[in-house]
N, C-alpha and C positions, 0 to 999 in steps of 0.2 A: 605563425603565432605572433602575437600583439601583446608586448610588454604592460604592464599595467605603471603610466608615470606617476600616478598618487594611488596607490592601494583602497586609499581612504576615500576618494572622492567616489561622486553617486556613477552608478552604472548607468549608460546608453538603454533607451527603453526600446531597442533595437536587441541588446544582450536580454533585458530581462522578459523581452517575449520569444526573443530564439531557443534562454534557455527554458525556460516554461513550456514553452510546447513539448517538449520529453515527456510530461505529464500527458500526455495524449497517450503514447504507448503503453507509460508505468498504468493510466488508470484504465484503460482498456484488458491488461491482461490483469491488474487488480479486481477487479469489475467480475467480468463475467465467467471465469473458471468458479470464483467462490458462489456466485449467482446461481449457474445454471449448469455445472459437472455433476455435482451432488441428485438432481431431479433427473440427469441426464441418463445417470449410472443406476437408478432405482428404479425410476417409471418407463427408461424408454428401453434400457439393455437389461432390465428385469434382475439386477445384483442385488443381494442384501444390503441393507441398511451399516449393517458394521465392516463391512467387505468394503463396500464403497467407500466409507469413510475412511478406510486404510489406503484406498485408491488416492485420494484427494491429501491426505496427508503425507504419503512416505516420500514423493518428489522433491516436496518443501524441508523435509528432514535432509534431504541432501543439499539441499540450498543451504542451509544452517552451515552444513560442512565447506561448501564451497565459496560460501560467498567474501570469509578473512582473506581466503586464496588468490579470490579473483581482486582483493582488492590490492592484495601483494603485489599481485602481476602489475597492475596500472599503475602503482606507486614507482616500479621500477621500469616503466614503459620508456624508450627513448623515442620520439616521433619530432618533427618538422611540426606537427599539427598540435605537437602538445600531448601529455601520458594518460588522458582521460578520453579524449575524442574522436581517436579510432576506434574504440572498444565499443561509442555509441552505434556506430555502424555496423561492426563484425557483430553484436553481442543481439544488438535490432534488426538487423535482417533476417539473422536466425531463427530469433522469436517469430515471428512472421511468420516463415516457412513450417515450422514445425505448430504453432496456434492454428493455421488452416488445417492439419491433417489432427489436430485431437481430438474433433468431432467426426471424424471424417471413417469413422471405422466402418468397414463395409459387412454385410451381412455373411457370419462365416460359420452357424450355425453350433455356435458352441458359446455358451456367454463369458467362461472361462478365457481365450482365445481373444476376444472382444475385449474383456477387460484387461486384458495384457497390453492389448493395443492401445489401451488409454493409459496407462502406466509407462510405457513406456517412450509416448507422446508428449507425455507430462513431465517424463523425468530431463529428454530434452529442452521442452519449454523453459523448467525452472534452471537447465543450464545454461542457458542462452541469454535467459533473462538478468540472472547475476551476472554475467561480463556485461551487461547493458546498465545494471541498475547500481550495481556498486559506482563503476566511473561515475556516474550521471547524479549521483550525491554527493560524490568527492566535490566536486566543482566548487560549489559555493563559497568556501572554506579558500580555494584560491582566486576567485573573482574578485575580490574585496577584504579586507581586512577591518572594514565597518561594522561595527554589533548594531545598529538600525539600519545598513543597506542591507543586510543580511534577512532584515523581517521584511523588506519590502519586495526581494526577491523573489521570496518563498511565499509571499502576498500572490505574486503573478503566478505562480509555480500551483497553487491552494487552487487560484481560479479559474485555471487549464483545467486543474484534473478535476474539480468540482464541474465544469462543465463536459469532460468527458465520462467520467459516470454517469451524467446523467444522459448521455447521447449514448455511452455503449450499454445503461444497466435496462435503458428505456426499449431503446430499436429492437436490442439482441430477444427479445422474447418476442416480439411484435413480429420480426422476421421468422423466429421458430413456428408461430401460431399462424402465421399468417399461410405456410407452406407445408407444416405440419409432417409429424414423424420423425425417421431420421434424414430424411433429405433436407427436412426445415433446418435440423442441427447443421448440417452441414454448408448451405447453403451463409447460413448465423456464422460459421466458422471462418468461411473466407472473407467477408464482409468484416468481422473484426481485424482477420489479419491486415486488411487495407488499412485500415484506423490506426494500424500499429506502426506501421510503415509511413505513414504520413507522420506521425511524432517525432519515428530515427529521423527521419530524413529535414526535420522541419527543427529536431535539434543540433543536428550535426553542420548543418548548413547557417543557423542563426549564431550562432555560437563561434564563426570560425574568426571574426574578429574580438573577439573577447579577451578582453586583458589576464590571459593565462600565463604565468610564468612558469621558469621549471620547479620542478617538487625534487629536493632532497630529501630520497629515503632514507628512514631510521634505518641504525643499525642493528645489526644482530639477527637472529632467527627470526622465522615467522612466529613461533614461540614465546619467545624471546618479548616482541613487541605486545602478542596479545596479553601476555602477563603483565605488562606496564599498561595496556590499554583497562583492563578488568580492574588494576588498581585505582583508575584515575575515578574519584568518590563521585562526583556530580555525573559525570559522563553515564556511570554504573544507573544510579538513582533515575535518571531522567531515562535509559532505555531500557528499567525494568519496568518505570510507567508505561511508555508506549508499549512495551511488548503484549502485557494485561493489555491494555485496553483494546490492540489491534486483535487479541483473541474476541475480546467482544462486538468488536468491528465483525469480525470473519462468523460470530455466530447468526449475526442478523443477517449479512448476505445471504449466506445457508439457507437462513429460514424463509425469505422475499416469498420464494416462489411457490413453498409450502402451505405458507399463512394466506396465500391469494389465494389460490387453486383448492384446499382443502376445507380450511378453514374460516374464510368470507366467499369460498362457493364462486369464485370470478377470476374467469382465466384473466381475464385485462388486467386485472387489480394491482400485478405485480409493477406494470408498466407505469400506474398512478401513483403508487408506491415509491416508486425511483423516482418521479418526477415532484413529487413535494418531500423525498428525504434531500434531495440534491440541489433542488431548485433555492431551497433558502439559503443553500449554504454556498451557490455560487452567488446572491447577491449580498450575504453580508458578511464574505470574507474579508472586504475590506474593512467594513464598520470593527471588525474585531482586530485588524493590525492596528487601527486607533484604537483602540483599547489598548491594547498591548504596548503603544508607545505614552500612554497614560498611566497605566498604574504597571506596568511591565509585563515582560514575557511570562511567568513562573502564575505570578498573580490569573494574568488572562485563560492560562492553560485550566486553571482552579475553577474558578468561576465557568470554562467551554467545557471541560467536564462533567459538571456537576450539571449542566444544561442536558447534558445527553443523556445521564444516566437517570435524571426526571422523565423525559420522554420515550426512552425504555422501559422503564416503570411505568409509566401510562398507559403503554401499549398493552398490557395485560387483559384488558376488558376487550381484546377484538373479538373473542367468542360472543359477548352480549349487546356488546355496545353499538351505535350508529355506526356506521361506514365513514362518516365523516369524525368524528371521535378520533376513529384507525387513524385517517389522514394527518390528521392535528399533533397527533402523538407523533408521528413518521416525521411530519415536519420539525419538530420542536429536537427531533434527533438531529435532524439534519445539521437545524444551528448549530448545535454543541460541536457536530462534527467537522462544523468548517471550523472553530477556534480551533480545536483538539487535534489537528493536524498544521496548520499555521504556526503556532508555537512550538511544539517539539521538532518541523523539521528547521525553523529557524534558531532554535538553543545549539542543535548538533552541532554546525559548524564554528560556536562559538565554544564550546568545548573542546573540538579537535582543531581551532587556532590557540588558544591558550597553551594550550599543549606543547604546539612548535614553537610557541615562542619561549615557553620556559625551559627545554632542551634544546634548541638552534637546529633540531630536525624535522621532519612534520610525515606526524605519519594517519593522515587526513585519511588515507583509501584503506588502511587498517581498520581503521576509527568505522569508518562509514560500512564496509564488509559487515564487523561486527553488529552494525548497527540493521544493517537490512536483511543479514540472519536471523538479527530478532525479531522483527517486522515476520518475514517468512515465516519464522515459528509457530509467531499469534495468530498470523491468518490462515496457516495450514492446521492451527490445531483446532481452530473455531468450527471449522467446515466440520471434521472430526469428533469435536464435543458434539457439536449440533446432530452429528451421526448417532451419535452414540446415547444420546434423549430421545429419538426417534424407535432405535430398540429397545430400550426402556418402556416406552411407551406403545410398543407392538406393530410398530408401521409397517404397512402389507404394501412389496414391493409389484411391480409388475412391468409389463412388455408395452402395455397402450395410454399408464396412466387413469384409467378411470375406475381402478380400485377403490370401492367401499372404504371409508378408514374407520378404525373403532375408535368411540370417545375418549379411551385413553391416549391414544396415538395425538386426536386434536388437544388433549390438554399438554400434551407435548411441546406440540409445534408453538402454540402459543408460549407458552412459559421459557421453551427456550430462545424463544426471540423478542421476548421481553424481561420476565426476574433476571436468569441468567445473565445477559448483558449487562443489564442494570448495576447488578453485584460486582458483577469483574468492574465495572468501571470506580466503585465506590472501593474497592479493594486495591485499586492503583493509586489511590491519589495516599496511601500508604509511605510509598515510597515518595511522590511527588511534592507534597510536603517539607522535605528535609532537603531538597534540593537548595543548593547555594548563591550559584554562580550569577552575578547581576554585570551591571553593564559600565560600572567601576573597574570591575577585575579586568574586565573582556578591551575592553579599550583602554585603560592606564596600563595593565601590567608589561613589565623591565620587556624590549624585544632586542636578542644579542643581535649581533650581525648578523652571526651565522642564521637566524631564522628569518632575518629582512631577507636576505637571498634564496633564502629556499619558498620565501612565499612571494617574491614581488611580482 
């Protein structure tokens, strides 16, 4: 481990591409469980629409529970390498292994049995993935103690995973269609796991010179901490935004491969889809950290959401409208989505340093747990809502895919991958609004000793 001798000075762009690439494995299994489980479990293993949804949701519900846990655990980690970066490794390798076999359910003539096997594929994934994803957000928070190295980071960090969305939301269905049925799934399943395994391994190894120090963990129960963490007002406000919005995040993924296949009539369409929702947003994440170092973090997040939740709104006319229309709107989501994640995960760690600095503890992998439970939440419950419009709207599941859908099922699919979204995103910036915390407090505020050492 590699002491950090100014806290404050800029990060080696050797750290911030070591740590960035983690983003390769968080957007790979972000990506395409919410993409393509949902069409997997309907059209190929023939489950109901709301069965399914229960499928896609209840792993993430244990995530929710595990993830303050697993963050417990790394706060209180003693390692040579640091309390955050074994856990990349144990937490990613796992994911790996258990991501290749979620698809991987073999023909056992009972669809009950089948979906068990994805249930309980999944409930591994989302365990594996919290001891990977909690540590692997703590970091920040101890790389630096800068509130503008912090946006530059997560700059790098925005433009890994914007570019891996757009390699796993693109391939993964190109791969399924290309080989078709369940072998395509499966085939699509190992092929991501690689993807995943290139992330751990390309965070864990980038990352091993990093100016990590030790973390003193707070005291008291795990209890104990999350009650001071729920207290702490901007921290609360800025992850009841993200959580809304990563539901409306999780709706649109849901629906990608719905709104191509059913509803614009074109297996490809999902793959063009990802490629102009992703593509804008891997080229102007940066334009949007300049933004954000221009009128601020809070400001930027205002304005990248309001970009998304227009181009969800647009999306409404893909039943009438040009094909290219679709595209335009897909794209204009993209932008908003590269701001709308650029600023909330660079405000995080400037919440959970404020924190240690004003108690002399730091309880950064608490903070972060919390924070990617709720992340979990939104994107386990978007798949789910998105389920749950789909029966509303009559959606005839099947074994091959090439069920008829009735008109009601397509005004469905459309609306919940455009109103819906749109709303949840206009109904976060609620809380988003009253948020505080600027870059006065974040870099002036008093630091005792006691939290120079627990962060240096």
């Amino acid at each position: 481990m590699v002491p950090a001798a100014d806290p404050s000075a800029p990060l080696p762009r050797s750290v911030r591409l070591g740590y960035g690439s983690g983003s390769v494995a968080t957007g790979a299994f972000g990506t395409v469980p919410g993409l393509m489980l949902l069409p997997y479990l309907t059209d190929t293993l023939g489950i109901a629409a709301l069965a399914a949804g229960f499928i896609v949701f209840a792993p993430k519900a244990w995530d929710v529970v595990l993830n303050p846990i697993a963050g417990r655990i790394s706060d209180r980690t003693v390692d040579p390498r640091g309390p955050r970066r074994p856990w990349l490794l144990r937490g990613g390798l796992a994911l790996a292994v258990a991501f290749a076999l979620l698809f991987a359910a073999p023909a056992m003539g009972s669809k009950a049995v089948e979906a068990a096997w994805v249930l309980v594929c999944f409930v591994a994934c989302a365990t594996a993935y919290a001891f990977f994803q909690v540590p692997y957000v703590s970091m920040p928070a101890e790389l630096t103690s800068s509130y503008d190295e912090r946006t530059r980071l997560m700059t790098w960090r925005v433009a890994i995973l914007a570019f891996t969305i757009m390699l796993a939301g693109a391939t993964a269905p190109l791969i399924r269609d290309a080989i078709g049925g369940r072998a395509g799934y499966r085939i699509m399943g190992v092929a991501m796991a690689v993807v995943i395994v290139v992330g751990v391994v390309g965070a864990y190894v980038g990352t091993r010179r990093a100016p990590i120090g030790a973390v003193q963990p707070g005291a008291g129960t795990l209890r104990d901490q999350l009650r001071i963490v729920a207290g702490a007002r901007d921290f609360r406000l800025l992850l009841t935004t993200f959580v809304v919005q990563a539901l409306a995040t999780g709706c649109m993924l849901a629906g990608v491969d719905y709104l191509a296949s059913d509803v614009l009539g074109r297996k490809g369409a999902s793959t063009i889809l990802f490629v102009c929702f992703v593509g804008p947003a891997l080229l102007l994440t940066p334009a949007w950290s300049a933004i954000g170092a221009r009128i601020g973090k809070k400001q930027g997040y205002l304005v990248a959401s309001l970009v998304l939740a227009a181009g969800a709104l647009l999306a409404v006319v893909a039943r009438s409208a040009p094909f290219g229309l679709v595209v335009a709107a897909v794209a204009l989501v993209g932008v908003g989505y590269a701001g709308a994640q650029v600023f909330p995960l660079a405000m995080l760690p400037d919440a959970a340093a404020v924190d240690a600095r004003r108690t002399g503890s730091s309880r950064v992998g608490v903070y972060t747990g919390v924070w990617t439970a709720g992340e979990t939440l939104g994107l386990a419950l978007g798949p789910g809502l998105f389920a749950l419009v789909l029966a509303l709207g009559g959606y005839r599941s099947s074994t091959d895919g090439g069920t008829a859908q009735p008109d009601s099922a397509l005004n469905a699919i459309t609306l919940g991958f455009s109103v819906l979204p749109a709303l949840l995103v206009a109904i976060s910036l609620i809380w988003l609004v009253r948020y505080s915390l600027g870059s006065d407090e974040v870099d002036a505020d008093p630091e005792p000793d006691s939290a120079r050492g627990a962060l240096a």
